[in-house]
N, C-alpha and C positions, 0 to 999 in steps of 0.2 A: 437872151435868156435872163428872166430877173434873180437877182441874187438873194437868197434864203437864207443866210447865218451871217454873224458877224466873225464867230467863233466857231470854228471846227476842232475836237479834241477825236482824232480816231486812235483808239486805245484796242491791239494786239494783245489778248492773253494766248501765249504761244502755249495750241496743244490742249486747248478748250472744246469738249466734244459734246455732240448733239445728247451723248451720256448724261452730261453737267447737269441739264439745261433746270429738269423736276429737282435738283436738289439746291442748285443756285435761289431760284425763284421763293425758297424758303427762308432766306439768307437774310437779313434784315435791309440791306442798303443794294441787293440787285431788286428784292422785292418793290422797294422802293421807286427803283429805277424803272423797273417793267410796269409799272401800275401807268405808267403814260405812254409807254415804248411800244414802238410796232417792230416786228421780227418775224427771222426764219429760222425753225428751228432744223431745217435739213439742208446744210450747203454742201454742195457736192467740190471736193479740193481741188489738186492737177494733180497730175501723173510726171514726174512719180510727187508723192505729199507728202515733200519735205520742206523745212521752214525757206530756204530762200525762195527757190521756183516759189514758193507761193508768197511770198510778200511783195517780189517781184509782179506775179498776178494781180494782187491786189491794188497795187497803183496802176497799171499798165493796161490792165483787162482782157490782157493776153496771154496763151498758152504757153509755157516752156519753151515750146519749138518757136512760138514766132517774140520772145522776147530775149530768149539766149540766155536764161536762169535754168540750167536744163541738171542741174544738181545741187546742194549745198557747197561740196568742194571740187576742184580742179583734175583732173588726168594727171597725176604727178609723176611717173614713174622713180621707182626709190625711195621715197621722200616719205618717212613714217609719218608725216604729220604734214598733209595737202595743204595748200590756201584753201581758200573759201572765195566765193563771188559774192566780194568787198564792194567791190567799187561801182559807183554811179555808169560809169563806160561799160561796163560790161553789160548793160540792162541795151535792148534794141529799140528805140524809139522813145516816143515821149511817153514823160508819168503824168497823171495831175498834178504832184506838188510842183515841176516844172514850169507848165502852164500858170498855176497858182504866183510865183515867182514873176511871172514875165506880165500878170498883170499887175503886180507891183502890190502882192500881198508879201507878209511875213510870213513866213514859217520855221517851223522847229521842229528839229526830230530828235528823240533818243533812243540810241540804240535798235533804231530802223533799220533791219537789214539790206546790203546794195544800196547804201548812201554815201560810201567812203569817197570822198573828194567831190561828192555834190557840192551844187552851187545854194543849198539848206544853209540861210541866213545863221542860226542857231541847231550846228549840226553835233551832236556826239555820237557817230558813228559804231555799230556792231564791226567790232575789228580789234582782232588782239593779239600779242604778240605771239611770232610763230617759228621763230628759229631766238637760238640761247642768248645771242648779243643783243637782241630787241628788248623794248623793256614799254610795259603795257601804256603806261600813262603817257609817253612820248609818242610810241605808236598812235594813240588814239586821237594827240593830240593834231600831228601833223597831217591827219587823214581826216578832218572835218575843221571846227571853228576853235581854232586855238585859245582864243580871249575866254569866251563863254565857257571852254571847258575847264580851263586855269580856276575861273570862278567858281563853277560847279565842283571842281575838285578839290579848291582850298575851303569852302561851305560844309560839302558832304562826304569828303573821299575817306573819314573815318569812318563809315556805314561800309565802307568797301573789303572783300576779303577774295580779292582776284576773283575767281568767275563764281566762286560757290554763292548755292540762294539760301536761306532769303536775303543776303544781305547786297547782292548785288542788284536784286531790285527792288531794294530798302532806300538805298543810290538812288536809283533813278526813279523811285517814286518823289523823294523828297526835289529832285531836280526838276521835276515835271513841276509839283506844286509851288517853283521858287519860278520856274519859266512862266507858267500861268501866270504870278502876283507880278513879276518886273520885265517881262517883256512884250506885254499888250503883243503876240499875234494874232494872225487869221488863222493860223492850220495849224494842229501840233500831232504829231503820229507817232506816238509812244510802245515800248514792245518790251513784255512782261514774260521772262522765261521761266518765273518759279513751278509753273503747274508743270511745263512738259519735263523739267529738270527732276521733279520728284516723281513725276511716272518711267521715267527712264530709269533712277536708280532705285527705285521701291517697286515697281508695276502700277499699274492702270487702278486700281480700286483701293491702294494703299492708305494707310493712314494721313500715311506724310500727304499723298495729292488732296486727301479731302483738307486739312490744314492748310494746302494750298491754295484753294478755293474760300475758305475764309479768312486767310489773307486779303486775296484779290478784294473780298468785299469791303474790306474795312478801308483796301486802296480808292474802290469806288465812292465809298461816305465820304473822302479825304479829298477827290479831287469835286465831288456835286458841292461841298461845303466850301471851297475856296473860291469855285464860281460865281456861289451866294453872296461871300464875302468882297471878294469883289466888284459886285452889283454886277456881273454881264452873266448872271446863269438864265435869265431871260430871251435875250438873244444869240444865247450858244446852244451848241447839236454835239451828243456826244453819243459817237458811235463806237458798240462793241461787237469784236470780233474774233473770229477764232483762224485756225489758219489751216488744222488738221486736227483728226482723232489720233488715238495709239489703238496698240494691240499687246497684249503681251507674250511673250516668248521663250522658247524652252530648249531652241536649237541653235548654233550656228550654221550658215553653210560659207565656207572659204573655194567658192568655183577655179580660183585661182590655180589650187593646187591641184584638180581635175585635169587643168591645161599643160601644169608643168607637165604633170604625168605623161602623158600623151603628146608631148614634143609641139606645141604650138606656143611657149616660149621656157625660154633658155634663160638661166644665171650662169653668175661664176662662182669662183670657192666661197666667194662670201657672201651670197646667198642674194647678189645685187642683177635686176635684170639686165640683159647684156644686148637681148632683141626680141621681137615675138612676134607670131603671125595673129594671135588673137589674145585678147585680156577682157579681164571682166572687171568693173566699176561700179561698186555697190551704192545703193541709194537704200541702205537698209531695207524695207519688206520690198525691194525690188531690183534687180541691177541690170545696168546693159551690159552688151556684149560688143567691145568694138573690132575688126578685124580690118587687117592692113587691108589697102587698097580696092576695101568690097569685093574680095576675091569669093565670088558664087560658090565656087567649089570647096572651097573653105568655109565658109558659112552652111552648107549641107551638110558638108563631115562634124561639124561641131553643133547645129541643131541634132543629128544624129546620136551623137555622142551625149548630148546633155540628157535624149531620151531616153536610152538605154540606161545612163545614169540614173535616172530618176524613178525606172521602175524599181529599181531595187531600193530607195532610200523615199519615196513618198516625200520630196519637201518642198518639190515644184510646183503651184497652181497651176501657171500656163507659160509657155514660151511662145512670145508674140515676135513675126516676122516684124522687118523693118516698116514695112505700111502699117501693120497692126499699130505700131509702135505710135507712128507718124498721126495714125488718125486718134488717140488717144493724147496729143499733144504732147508727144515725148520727145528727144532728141531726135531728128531728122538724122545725125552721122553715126546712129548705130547700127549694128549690123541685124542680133536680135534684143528682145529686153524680158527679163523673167520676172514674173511674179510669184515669191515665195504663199508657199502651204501659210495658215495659220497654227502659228505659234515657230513658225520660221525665221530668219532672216539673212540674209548678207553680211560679209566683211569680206575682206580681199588678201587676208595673209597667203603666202606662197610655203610655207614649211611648217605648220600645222595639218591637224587631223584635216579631213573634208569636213564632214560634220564633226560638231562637237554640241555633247549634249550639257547646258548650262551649270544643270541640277549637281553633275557630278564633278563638273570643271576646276581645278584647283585656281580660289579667287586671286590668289597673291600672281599667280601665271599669266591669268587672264581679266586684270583690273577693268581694264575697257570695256568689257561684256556689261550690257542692259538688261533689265527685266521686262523691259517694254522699248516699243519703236513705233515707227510710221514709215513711209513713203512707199505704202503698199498704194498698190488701184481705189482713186475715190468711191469705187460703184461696191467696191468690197463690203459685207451687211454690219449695220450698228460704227459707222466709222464717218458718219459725215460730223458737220463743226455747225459751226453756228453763227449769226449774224442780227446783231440790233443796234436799232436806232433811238433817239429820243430828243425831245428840245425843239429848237424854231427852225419852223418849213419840214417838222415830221407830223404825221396827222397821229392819232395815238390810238394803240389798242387792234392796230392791222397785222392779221396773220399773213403770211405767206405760205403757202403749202412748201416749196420746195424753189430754191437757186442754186446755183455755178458761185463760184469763186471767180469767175470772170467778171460776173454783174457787179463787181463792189465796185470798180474801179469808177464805170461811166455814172452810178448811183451816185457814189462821193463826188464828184464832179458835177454832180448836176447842181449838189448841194452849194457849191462854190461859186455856179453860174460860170462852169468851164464848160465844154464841149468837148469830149476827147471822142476825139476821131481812130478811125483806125483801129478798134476793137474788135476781140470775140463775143464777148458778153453785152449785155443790154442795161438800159434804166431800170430800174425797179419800179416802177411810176405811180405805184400804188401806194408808194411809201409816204410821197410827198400832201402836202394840202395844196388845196386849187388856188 
């Protein structure tokens, strides 16, 4: 397979939706971008569409189920603040920046989620401190390339103000454009949380996201103009991508406290779980339902139970058996998986209301609550992302009607003159020039 780029920059705006697309294109420097760029403006995410499963996707070309990213955070029981699926082991099989590696390219990521202890020459891994002795910059450090991050951090760590945006991808903009000028690689896979950060805490059509959005653009002028500078914007490809839409939201549902009720699990005085026959684990607009030992009978009474629930409260779309589940590329070890109503979603507190409706919710109570989310069903209407290319070994000005989130993976790949094997999704091949 001949090799097509020198330079690959694949740049993640987390939470970038096929919405964006007519007001980006007016933008001066995506206009810019697109005037050469082939794209699709309908990709369909995974299930459930939230940021790790699908980053995971996007290098792997694999569903949830067969890559083991089958949520943002872990099964914790207790634990008000879950890990996350950090780490490069946790992903099942090979990515392309692996591959990319082994043929003795460079690469660099930051804050690529599922890189923590990759073998990412130049890694600043997505991972941050999660219990009170930890402390952020150590964490981050000892979970990717210590040296590079020392650097990155004594340069730009005064742009930084712990995870709040823009300043935290003020960070890693300016790191990206110091990676590009000093450390000549092949691959950098950069991931940009301010859009989905300010539709989570403003909603989906706010001010703050559209600001968000012209940020992103002036990040785009910043990294085409240093490629220039350079001289290798010639033989670089820069691809941009999206990872999921939102939706925005008006309910909580807490299933959890469904279950206490109804004796399928147990606390003690202090409100800590002590055992359970079944629990639910939210992926926000979506959550499973795991029960002990696939006990069928137990999975009847509680698809039962979730029915009759839901006639009275409207906030369920569908409750998908475990094959439903399975064929939608979701967790294989759940029992069911529900898809929230629009304008619904998940959390898993155990002594709260079941539903709580946002509007009236006392904020100081329930700080945590969103005005917007995802990790509903891709096929859900007006919620797919989006995917473009531009630069050397792309042909320019190609539409695609319609891809998967799966396709990027073996696409990027082809672009590097990898081969990955073992996928769901396909080449794009349309994309490429002969």
């Amino acid at each position: 397979m001949k090799e097509q780029t020198k330079h690959l920059i694949v740049i993640s705006f987390d939470g970038l939706s096929s919405l964006d697309f007519e007001y980006i294109r007016t933008l001066p420097n995506f206009k810019r971008y697109l005037n050469t760029a082939s794209y699709c403006n309908k990709v369909y995410s995974v299930y459930p569409s939230l940021t790790y499963p699908a980053h995971a996707t996007i290098v792997t070309g694999k569903y949830p189920k067969n890559h083991g990213i089958i949520n943002n955070t872990l099964l914790q029981i207790n634990k008000k603040s879950p890990d996350w699926y950090w780490y490069r082991k946790d992903i099942q099989g090979e990515t392309f920046y692996d591959l990319a590696i082994k043929k003795g390219k460079k690469v660099a990521a930051l804050l690529w989620p599922v890189t923590a202890k990759s073998k990412i020459q130049y890694n600043m891994p997505e991972i941050f401190a999660n219990r009170p002795w930890q402390n952020q910059i150590f964490t981050s450090l000892f979970n990717g390339s210590p040296l590079y991050q020392f650097e990155l951090n004594k340069k730009f760590g005064n742009l930084r103000d712990g995870l709040s945006q823009p300043n935290l991808d003020n960070f890693t903009h300016e790191s990206l454009l110091y990676t590009i000028k000093h450390k000549k690689t092949d691959l950098i896979l950069v991931h940009y949380t301010d859009l989905d950060s300010a539709r989570h805490n403003y909603g989906f059509n706010s001010n703050e996201a559209t600001l968000a959005l012209k940020r992103h653009d002036r990040r785009l002028a910043d990294i085409i103009n240093t490629l220039l500078d350079q001289n290798i914007y010639d033989e670089s490809t820069i691809v941009i991508l999206g990872d999921h839409s939102s939706l925005d939201e008006k309910y909580v549902v807490n299933l959890n406290v469904l279950l206490l009720k109804n004796g399928y699990i147990h606390t003690d005085t202090h409100h800590n779980i002590t055992s359970y026959k079944a629990i639910a684990k939210n992926c926000d607009g979506s959550a499973y339902v795991y029960v002990n030992n696939d006990d069928k009978e137990t999975i009847k009474r509680i698809y039962n139970l979730i029915l009759e629930f839901n006639k009275a409260n409207n906030c369920i779309d569908i409750i998908y058996t475990k094959d439903d589940a399975v064929k939608l590329g979701a967790d294989p070890k759940c029992a069911l998986m529900l898809e929230a109503k629009l304008g619904f979603y998940f959390q898993d507190e155990l002594h709260d209301d079941i539903i709580i409706d946002l509007n009236q919710a006392n904020k100081f109570k329930y700080p945590h609550y969103t005005k917007a989310t995802h990790g509903y069903s891709p096929y859900k209407e007006n919620y797919t992302t989006v995917f473009m290319a531009a630069g050397c070994g792309i042909r320019k000005n190609i539409i695609i009607d319609e891809m998967n989130l799966v396709d990027e993976a073996p696409t990027i790949a082809n672009l590097l003159g990898i081969d990955l094997k073992d996928v769901d999704g396909k080449v794009i091949q349309e994309l490429f020039e002969k």
